[in-house]
C-alpha positions as CSV (number, residue, x, y, z in Angstrom):
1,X,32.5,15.0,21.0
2,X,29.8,14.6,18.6
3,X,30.9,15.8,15.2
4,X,29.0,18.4,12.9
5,X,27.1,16.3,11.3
6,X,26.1,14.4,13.5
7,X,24.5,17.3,15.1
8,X,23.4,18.2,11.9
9,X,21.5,15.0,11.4
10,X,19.5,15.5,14.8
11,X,18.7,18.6,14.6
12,X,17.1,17.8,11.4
13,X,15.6,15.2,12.6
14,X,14.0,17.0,15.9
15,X,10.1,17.0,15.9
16,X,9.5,20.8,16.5
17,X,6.2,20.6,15.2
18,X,5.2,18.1,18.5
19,X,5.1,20.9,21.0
20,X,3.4,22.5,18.9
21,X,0.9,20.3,18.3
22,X,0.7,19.0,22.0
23,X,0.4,22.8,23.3
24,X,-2.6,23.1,20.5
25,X,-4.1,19.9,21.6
26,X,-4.0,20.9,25.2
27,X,-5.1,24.3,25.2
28,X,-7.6,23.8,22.6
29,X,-9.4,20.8,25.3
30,X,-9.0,23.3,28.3
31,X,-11.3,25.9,26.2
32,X,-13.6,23.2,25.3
33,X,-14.1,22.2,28.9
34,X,-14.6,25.8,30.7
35,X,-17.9,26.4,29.2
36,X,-18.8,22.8,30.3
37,X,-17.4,23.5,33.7
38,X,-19.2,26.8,33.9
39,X,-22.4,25.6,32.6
40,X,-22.9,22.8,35.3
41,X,-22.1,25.1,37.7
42,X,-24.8,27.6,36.9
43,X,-27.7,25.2,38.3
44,X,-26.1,24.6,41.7
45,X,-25.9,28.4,42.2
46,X,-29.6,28.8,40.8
47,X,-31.1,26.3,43.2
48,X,-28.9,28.1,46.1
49,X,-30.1,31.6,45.7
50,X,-34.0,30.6,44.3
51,X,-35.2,30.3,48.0
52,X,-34.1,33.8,48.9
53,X,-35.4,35.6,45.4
54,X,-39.6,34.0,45.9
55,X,-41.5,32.3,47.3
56,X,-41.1,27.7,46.9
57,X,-44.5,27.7,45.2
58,X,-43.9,30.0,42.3
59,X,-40.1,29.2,41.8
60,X,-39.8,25.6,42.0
61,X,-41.4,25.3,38.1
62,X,-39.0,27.7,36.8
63,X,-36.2,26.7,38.6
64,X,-36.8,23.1,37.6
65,X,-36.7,24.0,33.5
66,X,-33.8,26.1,34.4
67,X,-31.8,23.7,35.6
68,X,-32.8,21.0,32.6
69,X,-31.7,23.2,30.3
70,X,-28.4,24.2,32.0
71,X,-28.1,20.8,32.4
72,X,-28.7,19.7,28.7
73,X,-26.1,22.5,27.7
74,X,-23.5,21.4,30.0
75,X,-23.8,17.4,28.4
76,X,-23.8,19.0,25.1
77,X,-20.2,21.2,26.2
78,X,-18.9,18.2,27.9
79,X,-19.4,16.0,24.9
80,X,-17.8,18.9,22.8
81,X,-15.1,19.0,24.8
82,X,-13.6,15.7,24.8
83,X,-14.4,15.0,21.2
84,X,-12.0,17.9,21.0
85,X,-9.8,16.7,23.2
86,X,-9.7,13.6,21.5
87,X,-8.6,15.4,17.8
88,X,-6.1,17.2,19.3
89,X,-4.6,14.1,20.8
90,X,-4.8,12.8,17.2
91,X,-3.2,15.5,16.4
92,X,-0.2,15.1,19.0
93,X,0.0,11.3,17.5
94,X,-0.1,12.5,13.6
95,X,2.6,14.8,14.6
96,X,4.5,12.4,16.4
97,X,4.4,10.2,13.6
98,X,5.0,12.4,10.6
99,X,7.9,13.9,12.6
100,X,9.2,10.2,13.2
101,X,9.4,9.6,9.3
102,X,10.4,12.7,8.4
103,X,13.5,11.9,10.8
104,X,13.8,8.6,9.1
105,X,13.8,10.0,5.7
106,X,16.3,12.4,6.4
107,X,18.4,9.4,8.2
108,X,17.8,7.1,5.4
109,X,19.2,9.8,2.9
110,X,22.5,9.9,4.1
111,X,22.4,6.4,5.1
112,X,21.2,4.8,1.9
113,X,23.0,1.4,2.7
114,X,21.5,0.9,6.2
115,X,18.1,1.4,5.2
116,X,16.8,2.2,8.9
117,X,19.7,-0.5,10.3
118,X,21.4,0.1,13.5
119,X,25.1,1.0,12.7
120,X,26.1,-1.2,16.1
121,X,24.3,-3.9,15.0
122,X,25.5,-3.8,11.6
123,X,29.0,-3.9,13.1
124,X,28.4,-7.0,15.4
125,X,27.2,-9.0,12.6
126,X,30.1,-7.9,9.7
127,X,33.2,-6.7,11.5
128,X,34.4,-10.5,12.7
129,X,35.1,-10.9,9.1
130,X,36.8,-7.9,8.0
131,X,36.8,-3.5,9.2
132,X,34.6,-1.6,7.6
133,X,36.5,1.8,8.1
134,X,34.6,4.0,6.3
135,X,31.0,2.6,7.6
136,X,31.5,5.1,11.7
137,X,33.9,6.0,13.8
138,X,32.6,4.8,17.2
139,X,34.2,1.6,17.9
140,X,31.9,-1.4,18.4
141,X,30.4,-2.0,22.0
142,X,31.0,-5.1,23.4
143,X,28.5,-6.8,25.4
144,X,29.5,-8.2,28.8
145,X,28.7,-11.8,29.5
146,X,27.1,-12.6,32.9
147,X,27.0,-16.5,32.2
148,X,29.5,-17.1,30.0
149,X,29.2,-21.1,30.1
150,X,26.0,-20.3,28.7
151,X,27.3,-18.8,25.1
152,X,26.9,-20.7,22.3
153,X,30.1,-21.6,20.2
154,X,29.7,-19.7,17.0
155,X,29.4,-22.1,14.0
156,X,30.9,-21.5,10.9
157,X,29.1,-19.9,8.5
158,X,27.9,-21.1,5.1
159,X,29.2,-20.8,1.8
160,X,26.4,-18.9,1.1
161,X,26.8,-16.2,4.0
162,X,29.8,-15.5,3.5
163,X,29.3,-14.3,0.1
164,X,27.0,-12.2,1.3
165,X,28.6,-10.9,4.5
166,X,31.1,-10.1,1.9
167,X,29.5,-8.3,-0.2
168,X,27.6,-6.5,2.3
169,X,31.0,-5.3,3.9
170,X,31.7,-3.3,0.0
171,X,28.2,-2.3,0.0
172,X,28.3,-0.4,3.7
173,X,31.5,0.6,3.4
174,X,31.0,2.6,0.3
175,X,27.2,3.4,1.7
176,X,25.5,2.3,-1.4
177,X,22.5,0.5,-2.2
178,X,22.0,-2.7,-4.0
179,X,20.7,-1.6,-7.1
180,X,24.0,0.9,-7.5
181,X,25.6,-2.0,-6.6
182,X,24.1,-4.2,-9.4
183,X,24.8,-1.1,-11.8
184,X,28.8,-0.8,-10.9
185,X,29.3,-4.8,-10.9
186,X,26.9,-4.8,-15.1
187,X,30.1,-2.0,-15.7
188,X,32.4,-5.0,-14.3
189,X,32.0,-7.7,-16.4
190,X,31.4,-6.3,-19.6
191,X,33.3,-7.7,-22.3
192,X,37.0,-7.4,-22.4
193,X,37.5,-6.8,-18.7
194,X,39.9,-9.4,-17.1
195,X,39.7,-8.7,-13.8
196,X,36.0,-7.6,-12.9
197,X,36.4,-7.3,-8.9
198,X,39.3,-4.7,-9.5
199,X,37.4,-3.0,-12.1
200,X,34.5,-2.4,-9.9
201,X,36.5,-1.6,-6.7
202,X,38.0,0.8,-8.8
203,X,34.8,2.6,-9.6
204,X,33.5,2.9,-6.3
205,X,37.0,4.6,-5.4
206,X,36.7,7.5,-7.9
207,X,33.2,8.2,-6.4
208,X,33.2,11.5,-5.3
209,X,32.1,11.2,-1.7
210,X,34.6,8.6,-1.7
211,X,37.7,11.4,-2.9
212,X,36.4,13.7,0.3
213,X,36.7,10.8,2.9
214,X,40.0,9.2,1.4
215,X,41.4,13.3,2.0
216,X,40.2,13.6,5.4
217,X,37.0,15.8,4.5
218,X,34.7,13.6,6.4
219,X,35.2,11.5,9.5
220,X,32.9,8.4,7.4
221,X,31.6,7.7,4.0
222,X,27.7,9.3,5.2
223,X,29.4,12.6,6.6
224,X,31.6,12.7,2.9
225,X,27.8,12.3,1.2
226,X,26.8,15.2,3.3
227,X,29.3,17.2,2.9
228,X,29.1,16.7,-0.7
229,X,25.1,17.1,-1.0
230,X,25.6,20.3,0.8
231,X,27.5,21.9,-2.3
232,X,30.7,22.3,-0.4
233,X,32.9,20.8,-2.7
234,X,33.5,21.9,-6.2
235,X,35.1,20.4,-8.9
236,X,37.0,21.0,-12.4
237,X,36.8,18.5,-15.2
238,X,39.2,18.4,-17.9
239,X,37.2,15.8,-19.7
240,X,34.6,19.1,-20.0
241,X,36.3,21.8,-21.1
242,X,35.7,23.7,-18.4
243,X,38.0,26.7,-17.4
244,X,36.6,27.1,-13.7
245,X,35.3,25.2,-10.8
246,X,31.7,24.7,-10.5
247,X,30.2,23.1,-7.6
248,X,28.7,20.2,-7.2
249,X,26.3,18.1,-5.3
250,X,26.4,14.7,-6.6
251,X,28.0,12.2,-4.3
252,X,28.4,9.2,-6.7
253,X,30.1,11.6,-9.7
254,X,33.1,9.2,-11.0
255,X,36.1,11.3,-11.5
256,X,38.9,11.1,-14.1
257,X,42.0,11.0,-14.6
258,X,42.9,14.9,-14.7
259,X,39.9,16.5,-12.7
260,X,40.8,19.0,-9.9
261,X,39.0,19.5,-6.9
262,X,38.9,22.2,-4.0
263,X,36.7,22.9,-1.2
264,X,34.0,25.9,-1.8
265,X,35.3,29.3,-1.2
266,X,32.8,30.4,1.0
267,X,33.3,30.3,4.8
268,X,30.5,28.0,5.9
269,X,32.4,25.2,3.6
270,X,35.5,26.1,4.7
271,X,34.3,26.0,8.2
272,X,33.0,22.3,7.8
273,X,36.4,21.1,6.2
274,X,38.7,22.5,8.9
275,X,36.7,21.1,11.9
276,X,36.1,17.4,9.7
277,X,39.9,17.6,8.9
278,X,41.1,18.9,12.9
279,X,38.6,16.4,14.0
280,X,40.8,13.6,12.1
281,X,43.9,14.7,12.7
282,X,46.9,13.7,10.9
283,X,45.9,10.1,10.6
284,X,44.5,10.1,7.3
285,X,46.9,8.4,4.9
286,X,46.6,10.2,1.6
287,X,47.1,7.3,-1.5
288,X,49.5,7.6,-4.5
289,X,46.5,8.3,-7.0
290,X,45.0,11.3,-4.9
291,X,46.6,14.5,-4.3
292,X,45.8,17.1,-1.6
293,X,47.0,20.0,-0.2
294,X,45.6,20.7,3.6
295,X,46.5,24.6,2.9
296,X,44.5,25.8,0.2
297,X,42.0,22.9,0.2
298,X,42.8,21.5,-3.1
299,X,43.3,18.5,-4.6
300,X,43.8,16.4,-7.9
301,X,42.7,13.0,-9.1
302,X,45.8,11.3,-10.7
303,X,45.2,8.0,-11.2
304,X,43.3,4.9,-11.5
305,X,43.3,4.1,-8.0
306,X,45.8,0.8,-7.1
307,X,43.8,-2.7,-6.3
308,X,46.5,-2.5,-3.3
309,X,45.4,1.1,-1.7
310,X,42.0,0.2,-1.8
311,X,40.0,1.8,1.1
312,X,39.0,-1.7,2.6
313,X,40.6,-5.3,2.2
314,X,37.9,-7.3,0.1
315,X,38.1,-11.6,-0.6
316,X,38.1,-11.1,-4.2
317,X,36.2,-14.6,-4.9
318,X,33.1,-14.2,-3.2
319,X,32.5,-11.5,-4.6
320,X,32.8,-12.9,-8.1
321,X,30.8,-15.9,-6.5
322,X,27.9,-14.1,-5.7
323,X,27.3,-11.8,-8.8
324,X,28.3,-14.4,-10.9
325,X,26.2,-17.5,-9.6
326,X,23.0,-18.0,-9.8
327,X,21.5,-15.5,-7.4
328,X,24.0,-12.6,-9.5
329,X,23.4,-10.0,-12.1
330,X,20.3,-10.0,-14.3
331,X,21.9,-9.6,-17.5
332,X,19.4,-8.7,-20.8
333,X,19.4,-12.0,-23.0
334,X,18.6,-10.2,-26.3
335,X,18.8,-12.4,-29.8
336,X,19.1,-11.6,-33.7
337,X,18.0,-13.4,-36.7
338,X,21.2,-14.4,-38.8
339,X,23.0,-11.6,-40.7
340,X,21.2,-8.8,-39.3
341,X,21.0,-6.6,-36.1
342,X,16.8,-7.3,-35.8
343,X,16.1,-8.4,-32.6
344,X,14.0,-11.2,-32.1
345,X,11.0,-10.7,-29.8
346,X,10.2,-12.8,-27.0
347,X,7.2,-13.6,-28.0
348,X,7.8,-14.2,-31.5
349,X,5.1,-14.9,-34.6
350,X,2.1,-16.0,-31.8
351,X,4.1,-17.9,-29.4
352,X,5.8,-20.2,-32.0
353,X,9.4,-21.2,-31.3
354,X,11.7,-18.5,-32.1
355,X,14.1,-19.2,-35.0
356,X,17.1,-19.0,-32.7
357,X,20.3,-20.5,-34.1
358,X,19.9,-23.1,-31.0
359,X,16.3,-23.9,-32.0
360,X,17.4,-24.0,-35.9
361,X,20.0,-26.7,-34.9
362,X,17.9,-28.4,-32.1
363,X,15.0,-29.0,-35.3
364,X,17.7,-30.1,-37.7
365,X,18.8,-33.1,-34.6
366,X,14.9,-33.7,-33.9
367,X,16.2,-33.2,-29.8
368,X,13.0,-33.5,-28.2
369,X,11.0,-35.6,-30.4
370,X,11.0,-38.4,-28.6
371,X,10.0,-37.1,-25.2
372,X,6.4,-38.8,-23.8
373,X,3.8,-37.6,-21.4
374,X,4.6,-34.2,-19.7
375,X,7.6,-33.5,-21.1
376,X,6.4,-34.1,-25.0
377,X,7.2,-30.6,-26.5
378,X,4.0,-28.3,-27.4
379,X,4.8,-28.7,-31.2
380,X,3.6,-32.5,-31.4
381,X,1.0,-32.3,-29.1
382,X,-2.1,-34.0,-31.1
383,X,0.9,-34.9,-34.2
384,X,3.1,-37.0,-35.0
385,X,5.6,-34.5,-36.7
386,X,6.7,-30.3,-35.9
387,X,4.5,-28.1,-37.1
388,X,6.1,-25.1,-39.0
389,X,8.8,-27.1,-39.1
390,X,11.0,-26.7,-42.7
391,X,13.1,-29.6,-42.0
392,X,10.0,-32.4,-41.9
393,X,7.7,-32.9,-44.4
């Protein structure tokens, strides 16, 4: 049984507008080819019924310019009509192919993780190394082998893919993109965090859409962001100073420690958590930091969530490896002069060496100097000593 929001995802991503257009295309050629249809037509009855009205000698001339000009008017309504029939089957194909983006749009909304990916393919390439529970529900299919002497062994896979197959596991799992990715791990490793992985797994499990899916809102992590983007969850911050719920439709909202959260009290909400939640069943195992109560539809956040009740087992190292190597984080490199908080520009004074404390100390040792050819530095080219330089005369 296909659950609501799967349903809802098709039927917002049906083409209505095709029928549409093909019934427009279609009846607008079929008008454009009656009058051609009538208009050659015309002659062939002229010519039949001329010998009856007069005589051959005094018809034949009018007949004939009868018949050219019929004959002229139906090229002219012929030609009319299939250039018409040819817009309205551009038509048909613009519609198609607006319809078929629009779909994807919608898709990719939801799904901002898979950009456009197959979920089944996704699945064959990840799940040997790990589950992703919160990526779908429908188990993966398994393809049936007619020659299995011909499969190749799998090899083992690279240092450098499994850093990312790991990393891609967190990143579908939690249905984020990269650059949210990037923004969670900066949060990581600032300075005085000791242990960055747990920090950032931490984040991504006080994400709201995260909270509906841990409590059995959702069936996955794309059905919790819907549920959520649909304003069907509201929430009560103590951190605000609120005094009552407000709804919400922000999917990556961190929550705190203290914030209260309940499902809409309108119908239609309460409609989509009952058949999410009778859908699941009772095997949704509620964690120590989250409460909820499957009665009134209400629930707590109270606690930094434990590195052992994480939603999805993660190898800690690679994921360290790969944001911390040299392929990781783009961190902002910013530098003061000595004794002040003035930032010194990239390009500093017209492209002369920035008075760094490195480059201070890398003058005073004359590193460089001595390099030849290529690699002489641009402050001796055509000298024999620094220029600008206070430490050589």
């Amino acid at each position: 049984m296909a659950s609501l929001f799967e349903v809802k995802i098709d039927m917002m991503a049906s083409i209505p507008r095709t029928s549409a257009a093909l019934i427009l295309g279609a009846t607008l050629a079929t008008l454009s080819a009656v009058p051609a249809f009538l208009s050659s037509a015309a002659p062939r009855v002229q010519q039949q019924s001329a010998p009856h009205l007069s005589s051959p000698g005094q018809a034949a001339p009018a007949t004939a310019l009868g018949a050219r000009a019929a004959a002229s008017e139906a090229t002219s309504s012929a030609s009319f009509g299939l250039i018409a029939a040819a817009v309205g089957a551009l038509a048909c194909v613009a519609s198609r192919r607006s319809a078929r983006q629009r779909g994807s749009l919608i898709v990719r909304n939801y799904f901002p993780s898979a950009c456009g990916r197959p979920k089944q393919k996704v699945l064959r390439r990840l799940e040997p190394f790990g589950a992703i529970p919160a990526w779908t529900t429908k188990p993966l299919l398994r393809r049936r082998l007619i020659q299995p002497w011909r499969k190749h062994p799998t090899r083992r896979p690279s240092f450098y893919k499994r850093q990312l197959v790991e990393k891609q596991r967190v990143r579908f799992h939690y249905n984020i993109n990269e650059h949210q990715m990037q923004v969670y791990m900066r949060r990581a490793f600032r300075k005085g965090v000791e242990y960055p992985v747990d920090n950032f797994m931490q984040q991504m499990e006080s994400r709201l859409d995260n909270f509906c899916w841990r409590v059995g809102l959702a069936p996955n992590m794309a059905a919790a962001r819907h549920f959520v983007k649909q304003g069907h969850l509201q929430i009560l911050s103590g951190t605000m100073n609120q005094t009552e719920f407000r709804s919400v439709n922000v999917p990556s909202l961190r929550l705190k420690v203290g914030d209260r959260m309940r499902v809409n009290p309108k119908q239609s909400a309460k409609n989509h958590a009952k058949f999410y939640m009778d859908q699941i069943g009772g095997a949704v195992i509620i964690p120590d930091h989250l409460k909820w109560d499957t009665e009134t539809l209400e629930g707590e956040y109270l606690d930094i969530c434990d590195a052992n009740d994480l939603g999805i087992d993660v190898e800690e190292k690679y994921i360290v490896m790969w944001y911390s190597g040299q392929r990781g984080l783009k961190r902002k490199h910013t530098r003061y002069f000595e004794g002040t908080d003035k930032v010194i520009t990239k390009r500093y004074n017209g492209g002369r060496t920035r008075p760094t404390p490195e480059n201070i100390l890398n003058i005073k040792r004359g590193i460089g100097l001595n390099c030849r050819g290529r690699a002489r530095p641009p402050c001796l080219w055509g000298r024999r000593k620094p220029l600008n330089s206070p430490y050589y005369d």
